[in-house]
C-alpha positions as CSV (number, residue, x, y, z in Angstrom):
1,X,35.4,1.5,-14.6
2,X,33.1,-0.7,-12.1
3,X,30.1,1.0,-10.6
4,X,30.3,1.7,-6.9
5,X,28.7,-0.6,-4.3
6,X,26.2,0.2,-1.9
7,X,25.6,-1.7,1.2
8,X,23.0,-0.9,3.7
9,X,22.9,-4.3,5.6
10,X,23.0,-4.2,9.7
11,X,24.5,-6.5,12.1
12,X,21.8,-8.7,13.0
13,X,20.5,-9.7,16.6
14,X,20.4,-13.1,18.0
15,X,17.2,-14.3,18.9
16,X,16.0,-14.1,21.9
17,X,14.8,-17.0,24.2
18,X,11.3,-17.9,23.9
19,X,9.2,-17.5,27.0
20,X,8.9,-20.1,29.3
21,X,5.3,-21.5,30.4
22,X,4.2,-21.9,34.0
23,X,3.3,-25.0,35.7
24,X,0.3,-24.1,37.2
25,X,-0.1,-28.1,38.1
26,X,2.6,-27.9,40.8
27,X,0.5,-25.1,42.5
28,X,-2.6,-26.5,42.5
29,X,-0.3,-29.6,44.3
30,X,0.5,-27.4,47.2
31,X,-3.0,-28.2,48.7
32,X,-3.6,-31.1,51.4
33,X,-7.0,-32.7,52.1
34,X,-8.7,-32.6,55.0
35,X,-10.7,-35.2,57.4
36,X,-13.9,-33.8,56.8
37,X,-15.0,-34.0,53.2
38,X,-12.8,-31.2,51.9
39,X,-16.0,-30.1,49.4
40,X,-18.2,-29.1,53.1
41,X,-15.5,-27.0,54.2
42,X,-14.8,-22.7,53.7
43,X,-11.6,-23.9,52.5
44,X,-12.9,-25.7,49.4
45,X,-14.9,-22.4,48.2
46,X,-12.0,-20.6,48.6
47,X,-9.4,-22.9,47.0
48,X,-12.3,-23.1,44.2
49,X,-11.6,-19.8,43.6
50,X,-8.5,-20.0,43.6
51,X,-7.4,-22.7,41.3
52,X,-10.3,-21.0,39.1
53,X,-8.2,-17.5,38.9
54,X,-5.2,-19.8,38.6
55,X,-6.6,-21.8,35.4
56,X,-7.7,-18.2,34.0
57,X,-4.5,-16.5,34.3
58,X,-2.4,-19.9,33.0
59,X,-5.4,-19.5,30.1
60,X,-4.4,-16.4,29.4
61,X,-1.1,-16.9,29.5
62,X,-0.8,-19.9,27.0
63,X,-3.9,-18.3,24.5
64,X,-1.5,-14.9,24.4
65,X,0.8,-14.9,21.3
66,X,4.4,-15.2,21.8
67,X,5.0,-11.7,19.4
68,X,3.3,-8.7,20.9
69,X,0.1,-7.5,19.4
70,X,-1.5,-3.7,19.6
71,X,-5.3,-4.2,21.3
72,X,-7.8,-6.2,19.2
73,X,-9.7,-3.4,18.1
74,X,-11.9,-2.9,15.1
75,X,-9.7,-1.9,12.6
76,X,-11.0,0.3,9.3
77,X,-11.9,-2.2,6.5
78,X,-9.6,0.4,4.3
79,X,-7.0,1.2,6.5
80,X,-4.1,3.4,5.1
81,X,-0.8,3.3,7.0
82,X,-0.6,7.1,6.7
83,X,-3.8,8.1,6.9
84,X,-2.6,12.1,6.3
85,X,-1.2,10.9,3.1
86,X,-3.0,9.8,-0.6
87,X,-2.6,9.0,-3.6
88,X,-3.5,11.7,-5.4
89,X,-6.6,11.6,-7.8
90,X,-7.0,13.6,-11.1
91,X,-10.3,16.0,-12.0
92,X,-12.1,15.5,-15.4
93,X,-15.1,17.8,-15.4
94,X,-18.0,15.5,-18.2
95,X,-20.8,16.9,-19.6
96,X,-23.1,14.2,-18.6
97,X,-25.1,14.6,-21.7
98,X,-22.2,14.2,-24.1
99,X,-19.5,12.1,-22.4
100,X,-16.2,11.9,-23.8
101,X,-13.0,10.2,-23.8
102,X,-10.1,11.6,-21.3
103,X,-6.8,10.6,-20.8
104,X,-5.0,9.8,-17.8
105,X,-1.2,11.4,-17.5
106,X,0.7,7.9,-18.1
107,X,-1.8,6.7,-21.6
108,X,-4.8,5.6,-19.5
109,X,-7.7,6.0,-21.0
110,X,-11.2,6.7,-19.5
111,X,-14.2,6.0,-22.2
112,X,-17.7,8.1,-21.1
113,X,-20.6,7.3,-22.7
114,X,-23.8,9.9,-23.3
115,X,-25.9,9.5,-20.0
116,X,-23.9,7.5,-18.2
117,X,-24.3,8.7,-14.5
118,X,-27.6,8.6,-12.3
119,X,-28.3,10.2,-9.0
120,X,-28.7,8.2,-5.7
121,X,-32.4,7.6,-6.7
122,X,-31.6,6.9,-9.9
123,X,-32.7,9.6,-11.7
124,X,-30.1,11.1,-14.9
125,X,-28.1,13.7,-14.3
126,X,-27.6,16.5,-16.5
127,X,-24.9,19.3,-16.6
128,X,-21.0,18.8,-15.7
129,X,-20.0,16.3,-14.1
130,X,-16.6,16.2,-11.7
131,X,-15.1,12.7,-12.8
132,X,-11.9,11.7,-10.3
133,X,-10.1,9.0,-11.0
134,X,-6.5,7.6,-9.5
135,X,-4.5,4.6,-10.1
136,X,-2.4,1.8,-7.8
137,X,0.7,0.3,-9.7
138,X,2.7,-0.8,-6.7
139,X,2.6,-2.2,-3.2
140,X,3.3,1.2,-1.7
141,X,0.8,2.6,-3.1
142,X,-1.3,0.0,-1.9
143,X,0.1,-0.3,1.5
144,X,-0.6,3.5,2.0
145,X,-3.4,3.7,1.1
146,X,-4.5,0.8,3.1
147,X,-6.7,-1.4,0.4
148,X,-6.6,-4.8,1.6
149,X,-4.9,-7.3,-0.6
150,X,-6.9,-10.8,0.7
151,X,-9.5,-12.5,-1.0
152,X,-11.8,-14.9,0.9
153,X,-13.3,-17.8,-1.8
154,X,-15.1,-21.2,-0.6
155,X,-13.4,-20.9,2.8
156,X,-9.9,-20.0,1.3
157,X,-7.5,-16.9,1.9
158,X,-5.5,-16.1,-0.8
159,X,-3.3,-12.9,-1.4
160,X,-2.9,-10.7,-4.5
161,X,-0.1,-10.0,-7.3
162,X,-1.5,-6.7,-9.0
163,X,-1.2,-6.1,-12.4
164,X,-2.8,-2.6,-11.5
165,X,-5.5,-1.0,-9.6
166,X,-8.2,2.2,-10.0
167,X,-10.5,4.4,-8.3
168,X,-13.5,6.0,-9.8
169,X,-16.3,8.1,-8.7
170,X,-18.1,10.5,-10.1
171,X,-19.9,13.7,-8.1
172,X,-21.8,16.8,-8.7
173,X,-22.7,19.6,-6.2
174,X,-21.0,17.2,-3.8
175,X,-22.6,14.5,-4.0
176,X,-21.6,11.1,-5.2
177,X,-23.4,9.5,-8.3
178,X,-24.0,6.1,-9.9
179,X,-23.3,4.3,-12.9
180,X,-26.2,4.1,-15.5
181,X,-26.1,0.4,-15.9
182,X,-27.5,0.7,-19.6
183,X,-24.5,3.4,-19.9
184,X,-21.1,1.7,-18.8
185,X,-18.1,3.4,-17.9
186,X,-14.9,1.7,-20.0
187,X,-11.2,2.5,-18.3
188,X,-7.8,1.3,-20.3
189,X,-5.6,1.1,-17.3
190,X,-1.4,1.2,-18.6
191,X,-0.7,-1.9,-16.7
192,X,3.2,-2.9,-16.0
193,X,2.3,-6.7,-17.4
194,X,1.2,-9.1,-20.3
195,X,1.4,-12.0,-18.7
196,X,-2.4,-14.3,-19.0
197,X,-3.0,-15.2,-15.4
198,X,-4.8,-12.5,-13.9
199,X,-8.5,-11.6,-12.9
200,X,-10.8,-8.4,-12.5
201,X,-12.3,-7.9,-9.3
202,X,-14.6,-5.2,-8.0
203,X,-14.0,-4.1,-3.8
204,X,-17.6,-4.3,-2.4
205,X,-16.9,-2.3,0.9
206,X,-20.5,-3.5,2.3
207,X,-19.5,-6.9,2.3
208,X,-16.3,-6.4,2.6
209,X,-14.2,-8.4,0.2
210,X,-13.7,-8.4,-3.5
211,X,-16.4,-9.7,-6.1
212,X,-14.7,-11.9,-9.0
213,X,-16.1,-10.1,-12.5
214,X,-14.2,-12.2,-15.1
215,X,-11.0,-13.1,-16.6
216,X,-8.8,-10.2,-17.2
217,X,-7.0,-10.6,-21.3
218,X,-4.4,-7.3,-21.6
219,X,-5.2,-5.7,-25.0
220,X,-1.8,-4.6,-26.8
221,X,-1.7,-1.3,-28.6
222,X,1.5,0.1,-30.4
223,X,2.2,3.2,-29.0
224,X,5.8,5.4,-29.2
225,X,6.4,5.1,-26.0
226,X,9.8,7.0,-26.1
227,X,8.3,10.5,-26.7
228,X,6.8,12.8,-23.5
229,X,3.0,13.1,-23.4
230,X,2.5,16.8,-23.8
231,X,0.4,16.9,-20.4
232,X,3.8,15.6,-18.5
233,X,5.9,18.3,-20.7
234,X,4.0,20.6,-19.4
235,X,4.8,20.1,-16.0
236,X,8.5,21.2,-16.7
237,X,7.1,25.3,-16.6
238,X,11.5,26.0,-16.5
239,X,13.4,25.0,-20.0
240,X,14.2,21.3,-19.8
241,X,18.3,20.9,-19.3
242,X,20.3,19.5,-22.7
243,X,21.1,16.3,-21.7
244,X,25.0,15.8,-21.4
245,X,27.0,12.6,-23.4
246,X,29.6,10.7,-21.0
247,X,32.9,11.7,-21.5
248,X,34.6,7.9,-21.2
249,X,37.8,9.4,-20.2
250,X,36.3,10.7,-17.2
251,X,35.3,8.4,-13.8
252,X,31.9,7.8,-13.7
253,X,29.6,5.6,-11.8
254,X,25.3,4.7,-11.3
255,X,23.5,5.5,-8.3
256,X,19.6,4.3,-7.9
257,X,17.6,7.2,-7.2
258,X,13.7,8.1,-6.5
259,X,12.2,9.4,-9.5
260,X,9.8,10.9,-8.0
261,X,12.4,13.0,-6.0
262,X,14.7,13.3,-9.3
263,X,11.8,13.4,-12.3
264,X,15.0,15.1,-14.6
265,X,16.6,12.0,-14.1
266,X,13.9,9.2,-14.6
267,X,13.5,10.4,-18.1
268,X,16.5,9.0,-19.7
269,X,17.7,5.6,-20.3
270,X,21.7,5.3,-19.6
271,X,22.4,8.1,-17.0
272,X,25.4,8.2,-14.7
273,X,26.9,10.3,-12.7
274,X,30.4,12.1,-14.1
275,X,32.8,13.2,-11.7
276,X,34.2,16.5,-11.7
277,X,38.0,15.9,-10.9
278,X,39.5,19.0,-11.5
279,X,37.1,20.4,-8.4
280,X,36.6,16.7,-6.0
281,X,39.3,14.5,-7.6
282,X,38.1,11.3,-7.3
283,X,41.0,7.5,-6.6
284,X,39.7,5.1,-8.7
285,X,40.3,2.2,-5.7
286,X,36.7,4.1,-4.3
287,X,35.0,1.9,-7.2
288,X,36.1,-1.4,-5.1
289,X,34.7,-0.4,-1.8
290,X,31.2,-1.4,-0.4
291,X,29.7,1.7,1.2
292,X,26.9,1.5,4.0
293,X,24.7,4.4,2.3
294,X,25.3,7.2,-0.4
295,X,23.3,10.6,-0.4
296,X,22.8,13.1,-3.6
297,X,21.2,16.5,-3.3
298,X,20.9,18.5,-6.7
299,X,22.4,21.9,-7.1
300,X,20.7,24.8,-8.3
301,X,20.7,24.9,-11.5
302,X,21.4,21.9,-14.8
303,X,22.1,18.7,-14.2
304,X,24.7,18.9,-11.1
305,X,24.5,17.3,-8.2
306,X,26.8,16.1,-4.7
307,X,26.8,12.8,-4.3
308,X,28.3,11.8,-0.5
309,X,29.4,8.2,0.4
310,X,29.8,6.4,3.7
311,X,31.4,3.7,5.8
312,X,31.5,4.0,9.5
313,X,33.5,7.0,9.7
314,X,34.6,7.5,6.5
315,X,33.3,9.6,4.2
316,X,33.5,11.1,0.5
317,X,31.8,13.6,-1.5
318,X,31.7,14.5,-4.7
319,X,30.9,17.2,-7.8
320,X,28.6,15.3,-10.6
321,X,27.3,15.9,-13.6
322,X,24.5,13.9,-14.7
323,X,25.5,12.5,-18.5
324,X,23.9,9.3,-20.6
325,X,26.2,6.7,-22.0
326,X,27.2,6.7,-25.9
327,X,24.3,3.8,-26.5
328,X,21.6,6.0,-24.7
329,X,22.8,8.8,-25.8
330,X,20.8,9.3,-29.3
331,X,17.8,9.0,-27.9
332,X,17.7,11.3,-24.3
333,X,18.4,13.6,-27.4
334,X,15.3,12.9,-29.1
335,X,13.5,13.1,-25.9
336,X,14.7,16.7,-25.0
337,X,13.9,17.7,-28.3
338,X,10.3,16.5,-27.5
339,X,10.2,18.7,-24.2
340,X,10.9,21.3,-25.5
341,X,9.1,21.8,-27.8
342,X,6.9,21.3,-25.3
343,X,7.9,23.9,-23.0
344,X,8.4,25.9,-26.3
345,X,4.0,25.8,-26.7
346,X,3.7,26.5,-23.2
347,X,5.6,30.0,-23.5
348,X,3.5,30.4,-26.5
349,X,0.5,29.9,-24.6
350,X,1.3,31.9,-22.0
351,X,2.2,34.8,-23.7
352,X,-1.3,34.6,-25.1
353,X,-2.9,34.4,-22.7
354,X,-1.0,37.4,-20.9
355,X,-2.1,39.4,-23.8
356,X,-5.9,38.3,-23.8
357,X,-5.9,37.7,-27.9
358,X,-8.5,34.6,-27.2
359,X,-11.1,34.5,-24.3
360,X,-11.4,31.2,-25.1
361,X,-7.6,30.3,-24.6
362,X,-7.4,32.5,-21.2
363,X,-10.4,30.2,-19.8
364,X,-8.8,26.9,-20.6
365,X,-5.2,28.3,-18.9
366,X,-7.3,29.1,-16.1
367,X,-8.5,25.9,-15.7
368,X,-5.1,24.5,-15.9
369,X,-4.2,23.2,-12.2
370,X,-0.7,23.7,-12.0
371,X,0.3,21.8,-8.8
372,X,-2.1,18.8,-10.1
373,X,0.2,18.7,-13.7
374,X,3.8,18.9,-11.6
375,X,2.3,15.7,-9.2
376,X,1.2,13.7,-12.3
377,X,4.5,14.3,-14.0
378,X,6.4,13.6,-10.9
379,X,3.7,9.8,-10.5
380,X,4.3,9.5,-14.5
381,X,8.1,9.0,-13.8
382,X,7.4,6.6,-10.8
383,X,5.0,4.7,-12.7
384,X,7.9,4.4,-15.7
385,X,10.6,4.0,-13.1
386,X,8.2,0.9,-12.3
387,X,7.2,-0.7,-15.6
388,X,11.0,-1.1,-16.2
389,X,11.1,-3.5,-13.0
390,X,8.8,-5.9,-14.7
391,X,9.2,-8.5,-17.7
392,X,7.3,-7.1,-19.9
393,X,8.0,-9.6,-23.0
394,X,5.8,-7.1,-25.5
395,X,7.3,-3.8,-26.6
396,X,3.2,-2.5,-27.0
397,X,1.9,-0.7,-24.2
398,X,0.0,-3.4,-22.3
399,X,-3.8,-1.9,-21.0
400,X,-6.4,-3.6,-18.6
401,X,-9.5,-3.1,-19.3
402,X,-13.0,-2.6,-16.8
403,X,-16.2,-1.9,-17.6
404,X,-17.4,-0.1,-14.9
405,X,-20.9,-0.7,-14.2
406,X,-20.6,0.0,-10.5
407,X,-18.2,3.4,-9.1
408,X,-15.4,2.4,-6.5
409,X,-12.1,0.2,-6.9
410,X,-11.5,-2.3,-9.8
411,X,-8.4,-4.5,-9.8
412,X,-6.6,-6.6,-12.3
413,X,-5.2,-9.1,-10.1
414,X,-4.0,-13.3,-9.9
415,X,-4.9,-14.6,-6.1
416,X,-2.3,-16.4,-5.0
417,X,-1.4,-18.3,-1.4
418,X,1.6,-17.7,0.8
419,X,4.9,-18.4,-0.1
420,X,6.1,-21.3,-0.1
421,X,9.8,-21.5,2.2
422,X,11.1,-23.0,5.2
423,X,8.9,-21.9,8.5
424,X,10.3,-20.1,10.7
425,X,9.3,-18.2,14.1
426,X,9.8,-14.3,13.6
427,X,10.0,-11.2,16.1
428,X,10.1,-8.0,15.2
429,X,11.8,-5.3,16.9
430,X,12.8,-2.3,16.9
431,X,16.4,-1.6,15.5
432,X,17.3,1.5,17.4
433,X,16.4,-0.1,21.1
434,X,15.9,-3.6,20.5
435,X,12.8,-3.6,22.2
436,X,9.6,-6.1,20.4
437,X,7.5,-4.3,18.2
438,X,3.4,-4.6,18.4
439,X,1.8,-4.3,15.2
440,X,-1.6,-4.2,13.5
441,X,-0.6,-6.2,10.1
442,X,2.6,-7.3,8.4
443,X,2.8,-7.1,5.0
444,X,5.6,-9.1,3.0
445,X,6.5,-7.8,0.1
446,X,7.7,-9.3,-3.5
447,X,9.0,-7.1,-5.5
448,X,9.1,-8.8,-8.3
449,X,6.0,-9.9,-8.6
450,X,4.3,-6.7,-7.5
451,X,2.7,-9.2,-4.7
452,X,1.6,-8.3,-1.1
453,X,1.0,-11.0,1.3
454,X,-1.0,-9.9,4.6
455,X,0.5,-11.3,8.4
456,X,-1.2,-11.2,11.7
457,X,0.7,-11.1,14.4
458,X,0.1,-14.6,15.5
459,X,1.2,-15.1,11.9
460,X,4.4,-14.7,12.7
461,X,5.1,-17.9,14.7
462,X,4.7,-19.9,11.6
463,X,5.8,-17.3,8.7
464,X,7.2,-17.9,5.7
465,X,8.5,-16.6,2.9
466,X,10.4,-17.0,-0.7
467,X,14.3,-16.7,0.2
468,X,15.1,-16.6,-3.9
469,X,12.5,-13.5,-3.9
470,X,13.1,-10.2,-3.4
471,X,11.2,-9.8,-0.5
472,X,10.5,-6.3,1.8
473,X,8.6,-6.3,4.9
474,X,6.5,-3.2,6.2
475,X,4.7,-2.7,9.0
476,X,2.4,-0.1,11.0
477,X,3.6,0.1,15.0
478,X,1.0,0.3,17.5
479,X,1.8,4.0,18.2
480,X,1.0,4.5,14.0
481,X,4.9,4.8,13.2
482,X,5.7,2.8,9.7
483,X,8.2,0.3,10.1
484,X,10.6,-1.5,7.5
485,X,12.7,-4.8,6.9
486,X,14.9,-4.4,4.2
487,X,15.7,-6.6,1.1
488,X,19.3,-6.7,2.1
489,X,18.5,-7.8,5.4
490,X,16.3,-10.4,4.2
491,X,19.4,-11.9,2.3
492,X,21.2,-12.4,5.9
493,X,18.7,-14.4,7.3
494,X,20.4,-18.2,8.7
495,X,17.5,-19.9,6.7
496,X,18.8,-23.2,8.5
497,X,17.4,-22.2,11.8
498,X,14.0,-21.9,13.1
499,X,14.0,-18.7,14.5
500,X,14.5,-15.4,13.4
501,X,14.5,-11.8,14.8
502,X,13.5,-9.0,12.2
503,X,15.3,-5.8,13.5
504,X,12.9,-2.9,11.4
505,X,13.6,0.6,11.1
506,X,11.1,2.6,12.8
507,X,10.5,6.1,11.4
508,X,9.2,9.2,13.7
509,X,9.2,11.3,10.3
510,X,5.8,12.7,9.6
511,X,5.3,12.7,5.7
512,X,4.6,15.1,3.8
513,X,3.6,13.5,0.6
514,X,3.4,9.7,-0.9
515,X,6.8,10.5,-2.4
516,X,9.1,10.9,0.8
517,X,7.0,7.9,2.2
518,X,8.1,5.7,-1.0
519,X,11.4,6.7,-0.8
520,X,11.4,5.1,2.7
521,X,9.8,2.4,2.2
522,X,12.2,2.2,-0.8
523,X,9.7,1.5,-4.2
């Protein structure tokens, strides 16, 4: 049977009349001469005056943009939208003296060479060392944090399409180190991409842009990239679920969901959801309707969840089971074999540990953060949910290579200008009252590009953008709220006309993590 529709489009506004200028010449018209040379007279000074406030407030009036802009205040070179939230880093403690080679919870590797950290006055560092290192695979992971995504070359903006970003610094007793120079660092970054086009560049926050390095190549390895990385298994401290074949006799249908918020789910290749008909029977007709929105919460225990629908006042709920299609089905089996035997090792090691055979094995549990192994599975599954919206033509895992000579940000990235597209004259407001929204910066988002184009607000009376993209547009209010224009509503723009009206949804939801904000920002 067809897979249910989902749409979350909005009647749109009409937009509203542009504001008209004053004629501050048919004032100043208003004022006679006089016998007496009219410059001699009190009335001159004064009408000096006030033609002078006159010109400054018609000055003020034309210089002012037409959209509404929050106070031209300095803003934070790094400016993260949420600044409570952050994308979380990962902990590798380095003997200085030996280095080693770590790996990062979706394949990266980070390469450390004998020596290769100084202190700030350049003296070598002995001992451990606490290595922390994080990585930036899509725009809202960029957007939160608040990296800016311009680079200024020879007088020219461009904006950047990532093929992945990292973070890596290095500290000990507190304090932040430096790169021996003789000694580089060398990170193999998973990128989503193997396409030749794209550059490495280094974020110098002093001068505040990025420094071209070099040409980025992607280095293919062959990697089985179907089994679960033991660190990720890990993270599943209950027995993994058996993963459930679709019964084809039995409605099913596919709903997008966060994997972040649904890790169980991002796993597997070919999962629907099953109805239960004997306890929500389900009319086949439902298939043909286009909802508004559809919610699923999981139920306690397996792979059950309630999936609701709506439209306007109607709504439907309804018992699922989450089950993989006959051509997937093979292999989900292979990966729960994989898992757990996973979680199978972890019992193992637990039980060891409870017992105290090894002082050696109770140290290393102990070191085991287990909140820090349950958010990297949950990124892992994000960052997989991700790679399978590119086009990826090889079936190796693709890295990106930096030396890093210098600690701090390090980007794989292809500057590009704006889109190209019709120009148009944009306000944004707020979709709950309709009232204009001030803003910092716009950012206009193609998905499929993993690109992120930086607006101003006076931006906006000549923006464009790609209508055959799949464009997103985010914003941060001036009260610090995060606002969103949807894909869908991008689609019902009247590209024949000059003017548009963006009506965003405004969130008051404080985050509690980057996941809840993704899910709203919808990445």
């Amino acid at each position: 049977m067809g897979d249910l529709k989902i749409n979350r489009n909005r009647e749109k506004l009409s937009p509203e009349d542009e504001e008209k200028g004053k004629n501050f010449e048919q004032v100043l018209s208003g004022y006679a001469g006089r016998q007496n040379p009219f410059y001699k007279t009190t009335k001159f000074y004064l009408s000096v005056a006030v033609a002078g406030g006159l010109i400054a407030v018609g000055a003020f009036f034309l210089a002012k943009d037409e959209t509404p802009s929050v106070a031209e205040t300095p803003r934070p070179f790094i400016d993260p939208a949420a600044p409570h939230l952050r994308v979380n880093d990962t902990a590798f403690s380095v003997d200085a003296a030996q280095g080693g080679t770590f790996q990062y919870f979706n394949g990266s590797e980070i390469e450390v060479p004998e020596g290769a950290f100084l202190d700030k006055n350049g003296n070598p560092v002995t001992g451990n060392v606490e290595l922390r290192y994080r990585e930036f695979h899509d725009p809202a992971d960029i957007f939160l944090a608040g990296i800016p995504m311009t680079y200024d070359s020879a007088g020219q903006r461009r904006h950047f399409e990532s093929a992945g970003m990292i973070e890596l610094t290095a500290w000990k007793d507190g304090q932040p180190l430096q790169v021996n120079p003789g000694q580089p660092i060398r990170v193999k970054m998973v990128s989503h991409t193997d396409e030749d086009k794209f550059n490495v560049y280094y974020l110098d926050t002093a001068k505040k842009n990025w420094e071209y390095v070099k040409r980025d190549v992607a280095e293919l390895t062959r990697v089985e990239q179907d089994s679960i990385p033991a660190q990720a298994a890990a993270a599943l401290m209950t027995e993994p679920t058996k993963p459930k074949k679709a019964n084809p006799d039995r409605p099913s249908f596919v709903i997008a969901v966060d994997p972040a918020e649904f890790p169980e789910l991002a796993l597997y290749k070919g999962v629907r959801f099953e109805v239960d008909v004997e306890k929500t029977p389900y009319d086949p007709a439902l298939s043909k309707v286009t909802w508004d929105d559809a919610q699923i919460a999981k139920h306690a225990s397996g792979l059950v969840y309630e999936v609701t629908f709506f439209k306007e006042n109607d709504v439907h709920r309804f018992l699922v089971y989450a089950v993989i299609d006959a051509a997937n089905y093979e292999q989900a089996m292979k990966q729960y074999a994989d898992r757990y035997a996973a979680y199978k090792e972890l019992q193992k090691a637990r039980k060891l540990e409870e017992k105290g055979k090894t002082a050696k094995l109770e140290k290393e549990l102990k070191k085991m953060d287990g909140d820090r192994i349950a958010r990297n599975f949950a990124a892992l599954q994000a960052a997989m949910a991700s790679r399978a919206r590119f086009n990826t033509t090889s079936e190796d895992v693709v890295f990106r290579v930096f030396v890093i000579e210098k600690f701090g940000i390090w980007n794989s990235d292809y500057p590009c200008a704006l889109p190209e597209g019709q120009e148009i004259f944009v306000r944004l407001t707020n979709g709950a009252n309709g009232q204009e929204l001030p803003v910092h910066r716009i950012y206009l988002v193609e998905k499929s590009r993993n690109a992120i184009f930086t607006y101003y607000a006076k931006d906006l009376q000549r923006f464009r953008y790609d209508p055959d993209a799949e464009n997103m547009l985010w914003c941060v209010t001036g009260e610090n709220k995060i606002a969103v224009f949807q894909s869908d509503e991008f689609e019902r723009i009247d590209t024949t006309k000059k003017e548009a009206t963006f009506k965003l949804k405004v969130t008051d939801k404080q985050f509690t993590n980057t996941a809840e904000a993704k899910a709203f920002l919808n990445i």
